[in-house]
py3Dmol code that shows the C-alpha trace and the ligand (Angstrom):
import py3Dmol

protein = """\
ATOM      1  CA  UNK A   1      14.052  -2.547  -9.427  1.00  0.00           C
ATOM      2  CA  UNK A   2      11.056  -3.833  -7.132  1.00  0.00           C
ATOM      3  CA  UNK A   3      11.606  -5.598  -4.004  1.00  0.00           C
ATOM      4  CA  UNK A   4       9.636  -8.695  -3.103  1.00  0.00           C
ATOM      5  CA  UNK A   5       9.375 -10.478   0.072  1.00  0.00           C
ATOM      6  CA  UNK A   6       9.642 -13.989  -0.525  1.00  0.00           C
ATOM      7  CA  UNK A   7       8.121 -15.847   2.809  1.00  0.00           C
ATOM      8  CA  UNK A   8       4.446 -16.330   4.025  1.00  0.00           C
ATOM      9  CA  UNK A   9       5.723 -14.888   7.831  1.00  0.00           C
ATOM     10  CA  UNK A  10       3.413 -12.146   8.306  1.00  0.00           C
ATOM     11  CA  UNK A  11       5.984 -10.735  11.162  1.00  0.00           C
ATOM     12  CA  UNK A  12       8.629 -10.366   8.261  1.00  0.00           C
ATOM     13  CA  UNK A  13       6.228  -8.931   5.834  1.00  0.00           C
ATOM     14  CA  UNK A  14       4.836  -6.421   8.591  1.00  0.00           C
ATOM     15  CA  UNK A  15       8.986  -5.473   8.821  1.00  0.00           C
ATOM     16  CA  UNK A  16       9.684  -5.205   4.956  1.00  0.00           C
ATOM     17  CA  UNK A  17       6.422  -3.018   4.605  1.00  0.00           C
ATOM     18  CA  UNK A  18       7.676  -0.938   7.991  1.00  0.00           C
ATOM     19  CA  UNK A  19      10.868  -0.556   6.130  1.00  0.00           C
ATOM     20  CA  UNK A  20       8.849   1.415   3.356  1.00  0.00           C
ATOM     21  CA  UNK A  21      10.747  -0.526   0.481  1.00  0.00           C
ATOM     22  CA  UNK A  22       8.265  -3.245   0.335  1.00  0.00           C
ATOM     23  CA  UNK A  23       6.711  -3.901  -3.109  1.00  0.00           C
ATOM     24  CA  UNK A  24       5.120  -7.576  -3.053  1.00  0.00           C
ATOM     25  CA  UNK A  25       5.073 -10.615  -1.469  1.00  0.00           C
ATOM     26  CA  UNK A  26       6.084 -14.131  -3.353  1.00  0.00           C
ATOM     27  CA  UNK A  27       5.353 -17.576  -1.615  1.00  0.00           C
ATOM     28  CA  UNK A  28       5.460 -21.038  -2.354  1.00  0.00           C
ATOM     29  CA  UNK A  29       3.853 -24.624  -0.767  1.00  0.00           C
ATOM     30  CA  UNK A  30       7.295 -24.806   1.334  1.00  0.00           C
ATOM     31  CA  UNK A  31       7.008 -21.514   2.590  1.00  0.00           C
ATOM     32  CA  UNK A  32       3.410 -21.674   3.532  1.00  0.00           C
ATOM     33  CA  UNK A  33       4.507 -25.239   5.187  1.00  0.00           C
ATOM     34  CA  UNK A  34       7.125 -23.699   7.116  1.00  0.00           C
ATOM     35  CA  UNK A  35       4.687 -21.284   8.646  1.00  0.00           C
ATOM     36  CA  UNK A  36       2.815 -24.501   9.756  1.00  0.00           C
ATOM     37  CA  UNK A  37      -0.170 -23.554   7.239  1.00  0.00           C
ATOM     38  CA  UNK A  38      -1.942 -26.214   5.733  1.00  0.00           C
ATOM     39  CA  UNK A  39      -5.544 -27.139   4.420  1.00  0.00           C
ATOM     40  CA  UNK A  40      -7.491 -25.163   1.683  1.00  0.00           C
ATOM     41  CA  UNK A  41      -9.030 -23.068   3.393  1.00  0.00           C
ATOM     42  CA  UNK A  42      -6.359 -22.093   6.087  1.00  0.00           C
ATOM     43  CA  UNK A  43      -4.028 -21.315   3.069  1.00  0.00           C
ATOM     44  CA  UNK A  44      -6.543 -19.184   0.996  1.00  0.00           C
ATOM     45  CA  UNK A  45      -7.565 -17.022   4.998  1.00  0.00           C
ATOM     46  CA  UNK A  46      -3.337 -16.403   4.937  1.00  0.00           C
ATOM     47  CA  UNK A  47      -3.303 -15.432   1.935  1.00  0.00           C
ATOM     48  CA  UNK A  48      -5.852 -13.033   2.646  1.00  0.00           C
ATOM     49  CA  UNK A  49      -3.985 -11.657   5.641  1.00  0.00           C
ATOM     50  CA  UNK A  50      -1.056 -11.171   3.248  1.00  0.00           C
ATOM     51  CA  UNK A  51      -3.162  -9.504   0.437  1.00  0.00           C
ATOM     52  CA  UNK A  52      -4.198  -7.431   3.421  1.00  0.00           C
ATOM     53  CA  UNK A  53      -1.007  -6.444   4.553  1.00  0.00           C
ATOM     54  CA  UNK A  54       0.408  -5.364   1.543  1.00  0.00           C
ATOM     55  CA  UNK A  55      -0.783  -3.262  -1.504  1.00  0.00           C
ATOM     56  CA  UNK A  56       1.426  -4.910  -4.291  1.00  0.00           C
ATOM     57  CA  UNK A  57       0.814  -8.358  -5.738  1.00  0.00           C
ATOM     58  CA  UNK A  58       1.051 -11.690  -4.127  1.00  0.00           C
ATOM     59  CA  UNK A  59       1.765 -15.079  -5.833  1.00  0.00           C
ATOM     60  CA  UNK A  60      -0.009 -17.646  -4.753  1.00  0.00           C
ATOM     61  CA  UNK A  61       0.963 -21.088  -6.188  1.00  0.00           C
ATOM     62  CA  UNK A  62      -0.844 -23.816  -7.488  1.00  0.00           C
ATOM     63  CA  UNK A  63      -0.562 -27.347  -6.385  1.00  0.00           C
ATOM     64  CA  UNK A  64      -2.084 -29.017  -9.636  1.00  0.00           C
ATOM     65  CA  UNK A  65      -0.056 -30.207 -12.591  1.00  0.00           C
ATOM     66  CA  UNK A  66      -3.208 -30.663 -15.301  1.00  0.00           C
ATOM     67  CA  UNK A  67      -4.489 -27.765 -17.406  1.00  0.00           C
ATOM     68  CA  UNK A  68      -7.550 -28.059 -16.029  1.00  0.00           C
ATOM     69  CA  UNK A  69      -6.748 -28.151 -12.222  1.00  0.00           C
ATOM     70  CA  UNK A  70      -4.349 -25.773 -12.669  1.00  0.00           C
ATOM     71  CA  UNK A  71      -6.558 -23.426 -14.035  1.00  0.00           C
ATOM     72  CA  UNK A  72      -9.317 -24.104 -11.554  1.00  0.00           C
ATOM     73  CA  UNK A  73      -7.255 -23.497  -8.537  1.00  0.00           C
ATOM     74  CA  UNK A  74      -6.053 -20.093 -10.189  1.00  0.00           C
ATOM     75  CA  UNK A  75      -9.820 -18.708 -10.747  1.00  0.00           C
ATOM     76  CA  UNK A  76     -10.082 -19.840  -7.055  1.00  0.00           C
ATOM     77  CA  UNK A  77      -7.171 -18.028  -5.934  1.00  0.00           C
ATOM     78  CA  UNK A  78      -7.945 -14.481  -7.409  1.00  0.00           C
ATOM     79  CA  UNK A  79     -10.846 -14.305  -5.989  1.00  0.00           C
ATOM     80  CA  UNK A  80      -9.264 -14.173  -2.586  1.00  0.00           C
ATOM     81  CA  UNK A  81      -8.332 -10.806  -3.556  1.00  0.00           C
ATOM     82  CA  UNK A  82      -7.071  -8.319  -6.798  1.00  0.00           C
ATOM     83  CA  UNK A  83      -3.802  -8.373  -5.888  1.00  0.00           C
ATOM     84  CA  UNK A  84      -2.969 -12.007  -6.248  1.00  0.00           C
ATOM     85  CA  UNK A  85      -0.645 -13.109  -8.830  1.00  0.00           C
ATOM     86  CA  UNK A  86      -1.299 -17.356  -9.618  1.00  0.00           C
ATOM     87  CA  UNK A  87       2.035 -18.631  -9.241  1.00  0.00           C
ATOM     88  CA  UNK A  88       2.201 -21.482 -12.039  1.00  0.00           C
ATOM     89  CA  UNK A  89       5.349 -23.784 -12.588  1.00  0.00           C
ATOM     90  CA  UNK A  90       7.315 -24.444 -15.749  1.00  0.00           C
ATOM     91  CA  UNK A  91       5.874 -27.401 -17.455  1.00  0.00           C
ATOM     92  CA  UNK A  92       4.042 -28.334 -20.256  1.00  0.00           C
ATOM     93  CA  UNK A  93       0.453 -28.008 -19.006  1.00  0.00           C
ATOM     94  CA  UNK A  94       1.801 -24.778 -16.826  1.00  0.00           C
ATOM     95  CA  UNK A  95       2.908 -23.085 -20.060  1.00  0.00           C
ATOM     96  CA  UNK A  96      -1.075 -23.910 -21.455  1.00  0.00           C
ATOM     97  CA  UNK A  97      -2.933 -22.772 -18.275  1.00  0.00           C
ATOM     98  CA  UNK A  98      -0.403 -19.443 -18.636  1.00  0.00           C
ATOM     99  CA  UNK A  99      -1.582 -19.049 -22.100  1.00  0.00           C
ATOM    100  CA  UNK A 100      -5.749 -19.156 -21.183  1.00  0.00           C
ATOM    101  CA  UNK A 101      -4.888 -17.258 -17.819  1.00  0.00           C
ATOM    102  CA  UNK A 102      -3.400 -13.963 -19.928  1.00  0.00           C
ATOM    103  CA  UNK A 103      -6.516 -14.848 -22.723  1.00  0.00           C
ATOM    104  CA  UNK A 104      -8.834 -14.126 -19.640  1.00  0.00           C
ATOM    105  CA  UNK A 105      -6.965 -11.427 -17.987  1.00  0.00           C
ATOM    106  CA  UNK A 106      -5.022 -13.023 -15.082  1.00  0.00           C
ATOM    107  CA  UNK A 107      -1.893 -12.125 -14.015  1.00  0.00           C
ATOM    108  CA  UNK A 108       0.569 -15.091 -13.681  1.00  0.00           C
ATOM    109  CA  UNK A 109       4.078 -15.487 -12.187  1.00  0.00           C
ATOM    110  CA  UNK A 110       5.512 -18.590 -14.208  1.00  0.00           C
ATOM    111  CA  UNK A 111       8.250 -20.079 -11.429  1.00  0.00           C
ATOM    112  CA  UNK A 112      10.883 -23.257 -11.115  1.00  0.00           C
ATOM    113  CA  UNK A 113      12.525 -20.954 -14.300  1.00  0.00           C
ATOM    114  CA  UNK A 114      16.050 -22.449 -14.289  1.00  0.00           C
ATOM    115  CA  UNK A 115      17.288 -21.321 -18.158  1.00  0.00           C
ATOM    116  CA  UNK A 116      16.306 -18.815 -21.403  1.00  0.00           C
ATOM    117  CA  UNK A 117      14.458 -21.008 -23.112  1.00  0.00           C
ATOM    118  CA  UNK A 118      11.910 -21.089 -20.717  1.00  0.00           C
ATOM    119  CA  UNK A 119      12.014 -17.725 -20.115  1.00  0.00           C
ATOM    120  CA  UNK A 120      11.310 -17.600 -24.071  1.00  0.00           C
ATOM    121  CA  UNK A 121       8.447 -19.867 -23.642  1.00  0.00           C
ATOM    122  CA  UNK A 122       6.951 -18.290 -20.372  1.00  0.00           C
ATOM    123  CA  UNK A 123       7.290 -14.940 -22.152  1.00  0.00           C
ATOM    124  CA  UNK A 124       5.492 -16.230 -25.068  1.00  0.00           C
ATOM    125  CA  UNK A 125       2.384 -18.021 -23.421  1.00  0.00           C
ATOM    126  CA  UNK A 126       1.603 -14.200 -21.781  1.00  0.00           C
ATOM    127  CA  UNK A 127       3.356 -14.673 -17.982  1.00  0.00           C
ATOM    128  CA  UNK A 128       3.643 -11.738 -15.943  1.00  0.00           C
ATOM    129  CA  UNK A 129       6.339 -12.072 -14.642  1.00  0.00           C
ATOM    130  CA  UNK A 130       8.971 -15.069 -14.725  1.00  0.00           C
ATOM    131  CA  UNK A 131      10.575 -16.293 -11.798  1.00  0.00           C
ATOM    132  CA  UNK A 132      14.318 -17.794 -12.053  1.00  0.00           C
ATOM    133  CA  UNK A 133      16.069 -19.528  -9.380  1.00  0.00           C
ATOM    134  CA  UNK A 134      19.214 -17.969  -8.707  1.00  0.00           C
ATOM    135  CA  UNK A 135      20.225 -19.647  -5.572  1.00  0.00           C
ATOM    136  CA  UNK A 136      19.598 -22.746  -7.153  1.00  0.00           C
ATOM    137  CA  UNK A 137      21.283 -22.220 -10.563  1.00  0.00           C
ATOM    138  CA  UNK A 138      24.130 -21.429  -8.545  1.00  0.00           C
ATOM    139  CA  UNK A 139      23.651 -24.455  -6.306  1.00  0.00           C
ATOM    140  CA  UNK A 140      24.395 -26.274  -9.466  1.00  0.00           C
ATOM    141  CA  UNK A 141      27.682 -25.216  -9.923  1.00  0.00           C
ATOM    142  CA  UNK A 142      26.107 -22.700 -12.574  1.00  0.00           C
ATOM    143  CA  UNK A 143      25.815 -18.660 -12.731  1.00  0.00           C
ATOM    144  CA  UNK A 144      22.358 -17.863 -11.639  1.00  0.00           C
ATOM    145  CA  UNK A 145      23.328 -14.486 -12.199  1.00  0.00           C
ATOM    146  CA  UNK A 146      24.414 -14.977 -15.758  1.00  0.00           C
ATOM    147  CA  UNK A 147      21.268 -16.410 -16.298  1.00  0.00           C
ATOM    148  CA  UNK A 148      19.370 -13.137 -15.283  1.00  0.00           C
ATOM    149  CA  UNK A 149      21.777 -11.269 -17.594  1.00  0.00           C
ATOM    150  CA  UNK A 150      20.833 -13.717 -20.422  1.00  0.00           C
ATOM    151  CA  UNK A 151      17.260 -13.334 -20.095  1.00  0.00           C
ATOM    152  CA  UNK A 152      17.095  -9.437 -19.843  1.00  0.00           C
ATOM    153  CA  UNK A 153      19.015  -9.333 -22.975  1.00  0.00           C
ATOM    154  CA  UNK A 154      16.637 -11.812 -25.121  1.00  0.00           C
ATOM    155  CA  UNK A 155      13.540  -9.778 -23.586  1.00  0.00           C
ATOM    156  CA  UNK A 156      15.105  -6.378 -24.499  1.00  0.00           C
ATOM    157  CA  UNK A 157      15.545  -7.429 -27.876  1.00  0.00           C
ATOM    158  CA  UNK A 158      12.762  -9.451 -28.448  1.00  0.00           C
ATOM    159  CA  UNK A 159      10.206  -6.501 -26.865  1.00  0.00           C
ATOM    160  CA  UNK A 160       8.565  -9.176 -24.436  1.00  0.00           C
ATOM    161  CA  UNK A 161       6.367  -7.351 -21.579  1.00  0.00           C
ATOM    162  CA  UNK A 162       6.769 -10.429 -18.903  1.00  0.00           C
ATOM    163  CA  UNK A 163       9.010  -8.901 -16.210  1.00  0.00           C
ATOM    164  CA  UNK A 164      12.164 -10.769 -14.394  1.00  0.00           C
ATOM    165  CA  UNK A 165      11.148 -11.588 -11.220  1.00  0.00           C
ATOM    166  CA  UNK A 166      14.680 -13.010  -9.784  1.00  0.00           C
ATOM    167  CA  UNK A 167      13.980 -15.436  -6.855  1.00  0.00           C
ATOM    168  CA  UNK A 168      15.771 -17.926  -4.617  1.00  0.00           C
ATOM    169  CA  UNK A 169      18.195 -14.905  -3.275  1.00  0.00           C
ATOM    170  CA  UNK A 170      20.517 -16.392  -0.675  1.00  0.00           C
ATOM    171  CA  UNK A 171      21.782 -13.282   0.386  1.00  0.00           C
ATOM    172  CA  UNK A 172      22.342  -9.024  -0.153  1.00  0.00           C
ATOM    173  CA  UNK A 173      25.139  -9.768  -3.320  1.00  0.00           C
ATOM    174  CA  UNK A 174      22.304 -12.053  -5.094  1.00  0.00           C
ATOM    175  CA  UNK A 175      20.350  -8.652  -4.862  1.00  0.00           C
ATOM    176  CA  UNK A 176      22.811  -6.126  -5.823  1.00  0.00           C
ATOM    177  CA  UNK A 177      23.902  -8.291  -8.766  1.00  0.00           C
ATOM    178  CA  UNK A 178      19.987  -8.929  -9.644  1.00  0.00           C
ATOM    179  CA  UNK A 179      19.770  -4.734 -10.181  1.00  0.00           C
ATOM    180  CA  UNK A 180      22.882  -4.754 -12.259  1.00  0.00           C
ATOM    181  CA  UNK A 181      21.963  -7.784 -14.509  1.00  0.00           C
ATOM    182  CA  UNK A 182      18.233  -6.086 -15.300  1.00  0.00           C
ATOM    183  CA  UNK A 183      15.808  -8.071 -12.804  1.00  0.00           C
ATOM    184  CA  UNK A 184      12.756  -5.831 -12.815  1.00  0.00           C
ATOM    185  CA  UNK A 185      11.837  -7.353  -9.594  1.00  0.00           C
ATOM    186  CA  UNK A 186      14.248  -9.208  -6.901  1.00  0.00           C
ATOM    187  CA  UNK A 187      12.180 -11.538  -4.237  1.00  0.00           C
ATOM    188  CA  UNK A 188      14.472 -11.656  -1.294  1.00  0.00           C
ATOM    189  CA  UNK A 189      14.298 -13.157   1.950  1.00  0.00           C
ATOM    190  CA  UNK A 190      13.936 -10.547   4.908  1.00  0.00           C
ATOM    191  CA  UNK A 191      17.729 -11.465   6.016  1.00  0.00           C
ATOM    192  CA  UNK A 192      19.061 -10.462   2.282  1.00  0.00           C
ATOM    193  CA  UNK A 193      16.882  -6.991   2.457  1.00  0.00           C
ATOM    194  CA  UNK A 194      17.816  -6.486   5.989  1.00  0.00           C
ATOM    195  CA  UNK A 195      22.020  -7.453   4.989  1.00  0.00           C
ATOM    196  CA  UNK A 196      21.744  -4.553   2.552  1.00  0.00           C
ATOM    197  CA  UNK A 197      22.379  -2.194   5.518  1.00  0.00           C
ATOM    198  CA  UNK A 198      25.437  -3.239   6.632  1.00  0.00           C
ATOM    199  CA  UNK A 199      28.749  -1.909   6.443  1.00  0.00           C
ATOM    200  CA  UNK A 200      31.038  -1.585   8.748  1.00  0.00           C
ATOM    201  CA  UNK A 201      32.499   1.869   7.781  1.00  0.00           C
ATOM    202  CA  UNK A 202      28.919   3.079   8.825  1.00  0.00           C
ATOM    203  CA  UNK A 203      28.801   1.541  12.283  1.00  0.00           C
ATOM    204  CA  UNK A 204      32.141   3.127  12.794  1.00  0.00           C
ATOM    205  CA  UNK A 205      31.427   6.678  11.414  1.00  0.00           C
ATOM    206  CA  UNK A 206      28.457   6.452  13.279  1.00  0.00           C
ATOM    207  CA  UNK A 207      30.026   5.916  16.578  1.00  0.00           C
ATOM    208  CA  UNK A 208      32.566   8.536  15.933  1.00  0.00           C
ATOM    209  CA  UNK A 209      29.830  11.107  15.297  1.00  0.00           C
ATOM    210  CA  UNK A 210      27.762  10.375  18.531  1.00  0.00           C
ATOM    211  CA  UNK A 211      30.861  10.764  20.262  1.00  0.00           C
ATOM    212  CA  UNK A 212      32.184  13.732  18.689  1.00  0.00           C
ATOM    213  CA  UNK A 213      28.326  15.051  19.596  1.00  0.00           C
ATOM    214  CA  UNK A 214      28.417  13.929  23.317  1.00  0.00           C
ATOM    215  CA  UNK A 215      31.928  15.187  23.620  1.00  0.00           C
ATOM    216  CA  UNK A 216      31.157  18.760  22.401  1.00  0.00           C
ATOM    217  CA  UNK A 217      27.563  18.743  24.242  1.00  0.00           C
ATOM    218  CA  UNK A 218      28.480  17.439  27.918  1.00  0.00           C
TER     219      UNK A 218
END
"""
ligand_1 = """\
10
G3P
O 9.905 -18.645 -4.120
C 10.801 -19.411 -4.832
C 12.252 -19.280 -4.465
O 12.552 -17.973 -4.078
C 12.783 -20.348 -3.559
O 14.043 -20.030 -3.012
O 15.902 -20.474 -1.430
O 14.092 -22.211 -1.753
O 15.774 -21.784 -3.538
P 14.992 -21.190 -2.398
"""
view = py3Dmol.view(width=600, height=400)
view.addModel(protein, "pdb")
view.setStyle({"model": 0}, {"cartoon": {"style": "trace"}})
view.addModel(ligand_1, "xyz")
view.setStyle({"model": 1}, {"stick": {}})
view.zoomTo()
view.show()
């Protein structure tokens, strides 16, 4: 399984990629908004500086809801750079821009994927990669998780080439439970990546075997 950062901080990014587990960066308009970027141009020069940072793909989301504007923003966007993935959501005219993006060779992440039958469709019209909501499923009083299992199953046995791209993790079991349900990718938030590490049977062996070493060396 690939790990994604999902923010637009370059400071996080810069610690994922230190990390040397970082495989691509997701975003969305709230993330970039939350990073205080706004205005065309300011948001295509970040997404630059993320394209820069990292050698795996990017998705970089449309703000259109029309065939046509969607599909003119997404020629726009890849030119900022080859590793940006247009980040299209799941509606009608989304679905019909995915369809002419993959016709014209351009990768697309189809997002806002909340069950299988749009994972069906998505998979269908040529996306890349599909992004379901997890956090959000389960903030529904659903099983986000389920949902990744129900997907990988239809794509196994259907042959589709799109790839699971499991997003809105809320935390480190979202991820673990992403790699067991057969998410090809899992776009995390640096606290979720970061969470992975802990355990408190390490901190304490750890301490125990600097001891044991200053003990025996003093
Ligand atoms: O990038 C889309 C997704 O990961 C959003 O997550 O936490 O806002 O539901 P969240």
């Amino acid at each position: 399984m690939r790990f994604f950062i999902d923010t637009a901080s370059l400071d996080h990014i810069k610690e994922a990629r230190e990390l040397g587990i970082l495989d691509g960066v997701t975003t969305n308009p709230s993330l970039m908004a939350k990073e205080g970027i706004s205005g065309d141009s300011n948001i295509k020069a970040h997404y630059k500086k993320i394209c820069d940072l990292v050698d795996g793909d990017v998705s970089a989301e449309v703000i259109s809801t029309d065939f046509e504007g969607i599909v003119a923003e997404g020629k726009e966007l890849v030119k900022i750079a080859p590793n940006i993935v247009v980040k299209v959501p799941m509606i009608k005219e989304g679905i019909r821009a995915i369809r002419w993006f993959s016709d014209n060779g351009i990768r697309t992440n189809c997002t806002l994927v909340f069950s299988a039958g749009q994972a069906i469709l998505a998979a269908k019209a040529g996306a890349t990669y599909i992004s379901p909501f997890i956090g959000r499923v389960d903030d529904t009083n659903w099983d986000g998780i389920q949902l990744i299992h129900q997907i990988a199953e239809i794509y196994a046995i259907q042959g589709y080439d799109t790839e699971i791209l499991a997003a809105s993790i809320r935390n480190s079991r979202h991820i673990v439970q992403s790699a067991q349900s057969g998410a090809d990718i899992v776009t995390c938030p640096l606290s979720a990546i970061l969470g992975l590490l802990k355990h408190p049977l390490t901190d304490i062996g750890l301490a125990k075997f600097l001891a044991d070493h200053k003990k025996s060396n003093s």
